[in-house]
C-alpha positions in Angstrom: 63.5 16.7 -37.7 62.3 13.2 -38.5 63.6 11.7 -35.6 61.9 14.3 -33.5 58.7 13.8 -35.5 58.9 10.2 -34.4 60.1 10.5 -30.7 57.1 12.6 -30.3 54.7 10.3 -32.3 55.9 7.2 -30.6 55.9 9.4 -27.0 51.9 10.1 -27.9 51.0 7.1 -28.6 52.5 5.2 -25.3 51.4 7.9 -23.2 47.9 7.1 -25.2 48.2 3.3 -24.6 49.2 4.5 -20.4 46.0 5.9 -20.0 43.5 3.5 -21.7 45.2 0.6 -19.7 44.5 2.6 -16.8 40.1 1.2 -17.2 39.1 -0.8 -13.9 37.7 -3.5 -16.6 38.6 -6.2 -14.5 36.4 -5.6 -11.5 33.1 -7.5 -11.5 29.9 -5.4 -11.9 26.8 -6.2 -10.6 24.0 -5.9 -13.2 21.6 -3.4 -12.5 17.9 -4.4 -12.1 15.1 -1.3 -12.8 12.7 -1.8 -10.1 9.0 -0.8 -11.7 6.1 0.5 -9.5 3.0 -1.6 -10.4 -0.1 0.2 -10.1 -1.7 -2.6 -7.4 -4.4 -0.5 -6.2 -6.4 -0.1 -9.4 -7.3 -3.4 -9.0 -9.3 -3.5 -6.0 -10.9 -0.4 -6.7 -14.7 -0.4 -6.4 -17.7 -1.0 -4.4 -18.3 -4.1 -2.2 -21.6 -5.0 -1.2 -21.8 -7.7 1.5 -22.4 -8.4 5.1 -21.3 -6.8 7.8 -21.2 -8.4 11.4 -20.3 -6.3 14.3 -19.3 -7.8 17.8 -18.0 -6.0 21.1 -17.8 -8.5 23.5 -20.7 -10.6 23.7 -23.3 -8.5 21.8 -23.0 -9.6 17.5 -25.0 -7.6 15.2 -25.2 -8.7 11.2 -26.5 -6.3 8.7 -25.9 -5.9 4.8 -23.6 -2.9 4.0 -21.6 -1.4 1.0 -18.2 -0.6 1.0 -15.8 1.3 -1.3 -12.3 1.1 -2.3 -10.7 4.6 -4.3 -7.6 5.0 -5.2 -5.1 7.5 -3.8 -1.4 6.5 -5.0 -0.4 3.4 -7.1 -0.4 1.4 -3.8 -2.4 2.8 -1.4 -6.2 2.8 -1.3 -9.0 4.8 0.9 -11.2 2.4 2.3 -15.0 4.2 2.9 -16.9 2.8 6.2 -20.4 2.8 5.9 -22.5 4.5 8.9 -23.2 1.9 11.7 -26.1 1.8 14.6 -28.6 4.3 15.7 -29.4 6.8 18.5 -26.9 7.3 20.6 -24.9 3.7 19.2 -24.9 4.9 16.1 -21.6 5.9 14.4 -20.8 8.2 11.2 -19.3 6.9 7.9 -15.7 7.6 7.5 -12.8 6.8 5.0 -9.8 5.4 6.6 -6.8 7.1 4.0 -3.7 5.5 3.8 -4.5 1.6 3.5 -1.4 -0.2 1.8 -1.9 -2.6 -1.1 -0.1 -5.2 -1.8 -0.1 -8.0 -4.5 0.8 -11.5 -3.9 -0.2 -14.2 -6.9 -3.8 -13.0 -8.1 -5.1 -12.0 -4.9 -4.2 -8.1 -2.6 -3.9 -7.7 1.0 -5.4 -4.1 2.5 -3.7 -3.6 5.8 -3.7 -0.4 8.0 -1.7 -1.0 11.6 -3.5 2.6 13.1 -5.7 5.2 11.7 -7.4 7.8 13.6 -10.8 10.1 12.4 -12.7 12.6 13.5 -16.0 12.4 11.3 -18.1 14.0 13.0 -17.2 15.4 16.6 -15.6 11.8 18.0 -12.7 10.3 17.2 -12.5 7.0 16.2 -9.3 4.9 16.1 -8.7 1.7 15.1 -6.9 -0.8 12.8 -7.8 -2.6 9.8 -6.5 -5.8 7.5 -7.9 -7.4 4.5 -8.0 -9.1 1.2 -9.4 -9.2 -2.5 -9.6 -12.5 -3.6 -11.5 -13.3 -7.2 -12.8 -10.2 -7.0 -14.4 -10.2 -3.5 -13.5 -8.4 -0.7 -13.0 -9.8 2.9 -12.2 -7.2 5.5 -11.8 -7.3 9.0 -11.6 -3.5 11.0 -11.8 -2.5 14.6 -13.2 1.2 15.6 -12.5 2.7 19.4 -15.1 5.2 19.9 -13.7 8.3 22.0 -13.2 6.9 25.6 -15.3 3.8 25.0 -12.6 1.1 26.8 -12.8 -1.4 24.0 -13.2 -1.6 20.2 -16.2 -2.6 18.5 -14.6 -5.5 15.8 -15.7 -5.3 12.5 -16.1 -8.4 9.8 -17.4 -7.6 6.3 -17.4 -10.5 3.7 -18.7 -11.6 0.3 -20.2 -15.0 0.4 
């Protein structure tokens, strides 16, 4: 009875030792890295007052306009377009949704490769691209009025 006691004990633990030899310690792992969202576009958020020069081809108009950042995700941005021009040149505000935010060093790029609106009854389509830098914004934005042929180009700047 001992003997069997024994064969069986000795049986258990080899069968035991079998199985924990059986680990795959030896193949390399690669550490894992937890990638963090940062919450870039609270940072740009505001309103930017500063000048605003419009230019289709050779005609350049300057004027002092506000424009504001709000925040829609942790890295994306609405940026509100001030109403331009009068009469029958004259163009609603809109908000182009969407804009990306990114974060390089201290300072935040806006871009926006295509948007299209409809703030009143004509569309506008256009692209847009920018920066906050020490806390002032420099955008540059293009707007193609229904079937105007070209795009009225945009430049709005803190100096």
């Amino acid at each position: 009875m001992k003997k069997t006691y024994y064969f069986i004990l000795s049986a258990a633990l080899l069968l035991g030792g079998v199985f924990a030899s059986c680990d795959k310690d030896d193949e390399e792992t690669t550490p894992t890295t937890t990638t963090t969202t940062t919450d870039v576009a609270s940072a740009v958020v505001g309103s930017y007052e500063g000048t605003l020069i419009q230019s289709v081809g050779t005609s350049v108009d300057t004027v002092s306009a506000t424009i504001t950042l709000t925040k829609e995700s942790a890295s994306t941005v609405k940026v509100q377009i001030p109403a331009y021009g009068e009469g029958r040149m004259a163009m609603s505000a809109f908000g182009i949704e969407g804009v990306a935010v990114a974060k390089s060093n201290n300072d935040y790029t806006l871009t926006k490769e295509s948007y299209s609106v409809t703030p009143a009854s004509t569309e506008y389509k256009g692209s847009l691209s920018g920066t906050v830098k020490g806390g002032k914004l420099a955008l540059d934005y293009t707007v193609t009025p229904g079937a105007m042929p070209m795009a009225i180009n945009f430049n709005f700047s803190q100096d």
